[in-house]
VMD Tcl script that draws the C-alpha trace (Angstrom):
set ca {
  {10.47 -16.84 13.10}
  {10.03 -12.83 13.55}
  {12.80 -12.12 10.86}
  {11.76 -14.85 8.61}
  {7.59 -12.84 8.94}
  {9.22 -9.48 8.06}
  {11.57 -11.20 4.84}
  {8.12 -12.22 3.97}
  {6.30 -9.16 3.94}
  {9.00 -7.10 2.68}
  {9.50 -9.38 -0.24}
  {5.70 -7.79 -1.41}
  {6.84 -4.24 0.12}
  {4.22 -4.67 1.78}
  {2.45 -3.19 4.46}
  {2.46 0.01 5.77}
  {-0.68 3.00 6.03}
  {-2.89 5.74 6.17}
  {-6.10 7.47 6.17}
  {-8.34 8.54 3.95}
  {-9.58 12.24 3.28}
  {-11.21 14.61 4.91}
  {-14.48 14.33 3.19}
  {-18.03 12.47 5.16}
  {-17.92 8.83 4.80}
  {-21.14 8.44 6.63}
  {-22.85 5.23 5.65}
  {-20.24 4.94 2.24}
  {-19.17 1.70 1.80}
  {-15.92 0.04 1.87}
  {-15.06 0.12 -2.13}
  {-16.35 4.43 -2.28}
  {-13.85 4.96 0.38}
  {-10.27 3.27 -0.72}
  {-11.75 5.09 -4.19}
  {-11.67 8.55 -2.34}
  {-8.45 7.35 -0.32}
  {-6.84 6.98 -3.88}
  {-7.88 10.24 -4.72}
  {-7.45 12.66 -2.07}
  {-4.64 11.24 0.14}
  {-1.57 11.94 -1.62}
  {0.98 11.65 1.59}
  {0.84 10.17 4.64}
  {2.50 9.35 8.34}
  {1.62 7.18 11.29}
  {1.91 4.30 13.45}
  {1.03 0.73 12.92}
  {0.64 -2.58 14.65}
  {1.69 -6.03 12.79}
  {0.22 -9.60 14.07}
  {0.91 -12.47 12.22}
  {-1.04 -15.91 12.87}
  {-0.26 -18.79 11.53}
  {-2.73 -21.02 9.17}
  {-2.99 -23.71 12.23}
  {-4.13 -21.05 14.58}
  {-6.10 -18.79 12.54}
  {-9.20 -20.68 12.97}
  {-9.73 -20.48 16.53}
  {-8.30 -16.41 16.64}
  {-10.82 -15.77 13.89}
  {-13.60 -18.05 15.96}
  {-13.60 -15.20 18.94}
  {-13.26 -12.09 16.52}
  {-9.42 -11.87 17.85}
  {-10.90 -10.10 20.76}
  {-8.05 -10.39 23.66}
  {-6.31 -12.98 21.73}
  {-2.19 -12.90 21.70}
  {-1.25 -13.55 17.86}
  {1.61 -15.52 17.46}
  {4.14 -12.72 16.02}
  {3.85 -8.91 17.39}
  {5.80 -6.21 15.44}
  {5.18 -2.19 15.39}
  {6.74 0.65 14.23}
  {5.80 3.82 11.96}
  {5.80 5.08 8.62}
  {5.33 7.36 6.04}
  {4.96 7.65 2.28}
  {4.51 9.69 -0.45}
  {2.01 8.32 -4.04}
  {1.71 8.15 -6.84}
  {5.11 6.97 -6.96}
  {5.71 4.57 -4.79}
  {8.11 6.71 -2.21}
  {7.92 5.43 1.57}
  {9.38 5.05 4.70}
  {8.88 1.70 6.54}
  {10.53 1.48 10.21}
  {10.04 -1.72 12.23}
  {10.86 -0.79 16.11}
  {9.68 -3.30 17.82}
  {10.76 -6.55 18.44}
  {14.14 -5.29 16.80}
  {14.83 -2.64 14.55}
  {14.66 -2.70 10.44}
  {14.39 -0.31 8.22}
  {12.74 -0.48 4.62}
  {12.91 3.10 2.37}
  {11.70 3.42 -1.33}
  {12.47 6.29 -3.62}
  {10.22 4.89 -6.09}
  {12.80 3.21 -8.17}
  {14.59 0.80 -5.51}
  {13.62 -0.71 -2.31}
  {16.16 -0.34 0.22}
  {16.16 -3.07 3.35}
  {18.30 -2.67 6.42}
  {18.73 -4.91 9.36}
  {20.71 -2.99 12.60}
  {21.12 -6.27 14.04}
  {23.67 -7.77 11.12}
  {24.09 -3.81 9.58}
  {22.99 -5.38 6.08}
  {21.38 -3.45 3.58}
  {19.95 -5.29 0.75}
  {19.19 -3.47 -2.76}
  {16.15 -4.48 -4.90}
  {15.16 -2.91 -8.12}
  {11.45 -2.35 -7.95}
  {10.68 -2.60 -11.93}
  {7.25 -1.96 -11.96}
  {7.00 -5.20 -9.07}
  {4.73 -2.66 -7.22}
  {1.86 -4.49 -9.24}
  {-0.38 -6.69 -7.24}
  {1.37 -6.38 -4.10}
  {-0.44 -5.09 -1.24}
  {2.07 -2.25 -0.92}
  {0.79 -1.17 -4.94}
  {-2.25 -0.07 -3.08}
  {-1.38 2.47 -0.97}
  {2.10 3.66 -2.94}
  {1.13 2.92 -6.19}
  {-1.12 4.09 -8.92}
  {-4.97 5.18 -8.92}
  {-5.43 2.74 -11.70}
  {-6.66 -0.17 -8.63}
  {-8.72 -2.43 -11.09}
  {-6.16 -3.49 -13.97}
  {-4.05 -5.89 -10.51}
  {-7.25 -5.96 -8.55}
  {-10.54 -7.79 -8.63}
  {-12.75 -5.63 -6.00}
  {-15.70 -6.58 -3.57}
  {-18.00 -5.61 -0.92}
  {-17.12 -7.62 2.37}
  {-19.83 -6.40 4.98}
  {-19.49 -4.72 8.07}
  {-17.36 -6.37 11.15}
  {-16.16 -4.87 14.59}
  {-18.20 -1.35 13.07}
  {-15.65 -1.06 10.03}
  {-16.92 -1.35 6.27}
  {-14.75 -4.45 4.81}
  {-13.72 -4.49 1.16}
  {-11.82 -7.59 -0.43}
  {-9.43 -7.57 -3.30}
  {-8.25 -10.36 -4.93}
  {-5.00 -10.62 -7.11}
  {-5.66 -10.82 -11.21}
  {-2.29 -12.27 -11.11}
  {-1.58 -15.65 -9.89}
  {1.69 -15.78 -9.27}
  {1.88 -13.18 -6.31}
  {2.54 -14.40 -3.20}
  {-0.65 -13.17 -1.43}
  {-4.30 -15.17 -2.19}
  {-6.78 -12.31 -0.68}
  {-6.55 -8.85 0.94}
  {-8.89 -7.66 2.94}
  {-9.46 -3.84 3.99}
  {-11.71 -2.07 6.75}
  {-12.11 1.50 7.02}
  {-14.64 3.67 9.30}
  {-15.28 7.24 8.46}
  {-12.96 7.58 5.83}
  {-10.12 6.58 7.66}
  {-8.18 3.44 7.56}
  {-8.46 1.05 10.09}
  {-6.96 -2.60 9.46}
  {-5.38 -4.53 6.74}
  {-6.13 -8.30 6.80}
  {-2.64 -10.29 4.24}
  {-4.25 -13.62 3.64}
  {-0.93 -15.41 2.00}
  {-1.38 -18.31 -0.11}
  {-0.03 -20.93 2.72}
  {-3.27 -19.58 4.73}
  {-1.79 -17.50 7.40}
  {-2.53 -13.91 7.91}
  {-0.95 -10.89 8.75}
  {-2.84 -8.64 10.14}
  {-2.06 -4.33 10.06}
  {-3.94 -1.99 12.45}
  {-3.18 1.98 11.89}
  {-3.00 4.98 14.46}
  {-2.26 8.04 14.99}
  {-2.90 8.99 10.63}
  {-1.66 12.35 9.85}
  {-3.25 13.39 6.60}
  {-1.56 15.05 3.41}
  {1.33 16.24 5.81}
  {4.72 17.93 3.80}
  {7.29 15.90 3.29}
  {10.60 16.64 2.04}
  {11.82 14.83 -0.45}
  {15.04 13.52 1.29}
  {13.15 11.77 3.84}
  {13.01 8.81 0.72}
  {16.67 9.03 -0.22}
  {18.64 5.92 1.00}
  {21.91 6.65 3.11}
  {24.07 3.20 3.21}
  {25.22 3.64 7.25}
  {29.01 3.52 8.05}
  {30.29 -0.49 7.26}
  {27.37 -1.44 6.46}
  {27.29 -4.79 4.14}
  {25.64 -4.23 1.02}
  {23.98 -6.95 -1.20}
  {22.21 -6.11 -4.82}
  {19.29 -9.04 -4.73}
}
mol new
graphics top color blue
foreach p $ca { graphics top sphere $p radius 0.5 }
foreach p [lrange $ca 0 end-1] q [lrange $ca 1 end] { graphics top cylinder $p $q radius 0.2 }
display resetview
C-alpha cells in the first residue's frame, strides 16, 4: 500500500515544497501569495510530512479538522529544488527510503529496497501536475483555473483546478500564512487525498548545480519507462 501511494504521486512528480518570500503577507490572500511565491522564491530546501487518506475515510478525518487523527499512510523526508526549470531533489526517509531527482529534462526514481532506478523523460509532462507549480513556470493560469478558498486552521486557502482533464489529480488545494507555505491538500480523481505539510523552509539558499545530476548507484537495475 505505502509503495503503491508513492508510484502514485511520483507518477505526477509530485509533491515536494517551500516558502514564499520575504516580503509582508499580512492580511494578503491566498492567490497574492503563491503569485509572490512564483516570483521571488527561485530555490528552495526543507522538510515535509506526507498523509494519505483514503476516499472511505476522508469524510470522518475531514469531519474533526484532522485534529489528532492517524491518516492511513505516513511518509516524510526532505527536499530541495531549483525553478524555473523544473530541477529538484525529492528524498522519502521514512517508512523506507526512495529517492526521486530531476535535472529538468528527466525524472530519475530510485528504490534502495529493490536498487531500481527507473528513467522517465519529462517532455514538457510538468504541465498540470501539482509538481508544475512549484518547479515549473510563472505562467500558473494557461494549466490552472485559480480560486479563493477561505481561511481554515489560520492559513489563507487557494484552490486550483486542472484545465486539463486527463491528469490524474481532480483539485489542489493550497494554504499559506505569512507568506510562507504551509500545506498542500492532492484531491485525486478516485477521491482520496494526500495531504503535504512543510517545515523547516530555507529560502533562496545556493545550490550547486550537481546536487540535480543523477548518479545510477553501483548494480543498480535500470529501466527507461
Amino acid at each position: 500500500m505505502i509503495k503503491f501511494l508513492v508510484r502514485a504521486v511520483l507518477s505526477l512528480v509530485t509533491s515536494i515544497l517551500i516558502a514564499l518570500s520575504s516580503m509582508s503577507f499580512a492580511n494578503a490572500s491566498g492567490v497574492i501569495q503563491l503569485k509572490a511565491f512564483l516570483e521571488k522564491v527561485h530555490s528552495a530546501d526543507g522538510k515535509f510530512v506526507q498523509h494519505y487518506i483514503k476516499a472511505d475515510s476522508l469524510r470522518a478525518f475531514q469531519a474533526k479538522d484532522h485534529a489528532g487523527q492517524t491518516p492511513i499512510v505516513t511518509a516524510s523526508g526532505s527536499f530541495q529544488f531549483s525553478r524555473p526549470g523544473g530541477r529538484f531533489v525529492w528524498v522519502y526517509q521514512k517508512p523506507y527510503k526512495q529517492l526521486l531527482q530531476c535535472d529538468g529534462d528527466k525524472l530519475y526514481t530510485w528504490d534502495e529496497d529493490l536498487n531500481q532506478v527507473t528513467v522517465r523523460a519529462l517532455g514538457g509532462e510538468l504541465g498540470a501536475s501539482p509538481a508544475s507549480i512549484l518547479f515549473g513556470s510563472n505562467n500558473l493560469r494557461k494549466n490552472f483555473s485559480l480560486r479563493e478558498a477561505g481561511v481554515k486552521q489560520s492559513f489563507d486557502w487557494l484552490e486550483l483546478i486542472p484545465k486539463l482533464k486527463d491528469t490524474h489529480f481532480d483539485r489542489i488545494r493550497i494554504g499559506l500564512k505569512d507568506g510562507n507555505l504551509k500545506e498542500m491538500e492532492l484531491y485525486d480523481v478516485f477521491g482520496n487525498l494526500t495531504l503535504l505539510a512543510f517545515l523547516d523552509i530555507r529560502k533562496n539558499p545556493i545550490l550547486p548545480d550537481d546536487i540535480f545530476k543523477f548518479a545510477v548507484p553501483k548494480g543498480a537495475n535500470v529501466i527507461n519507462g
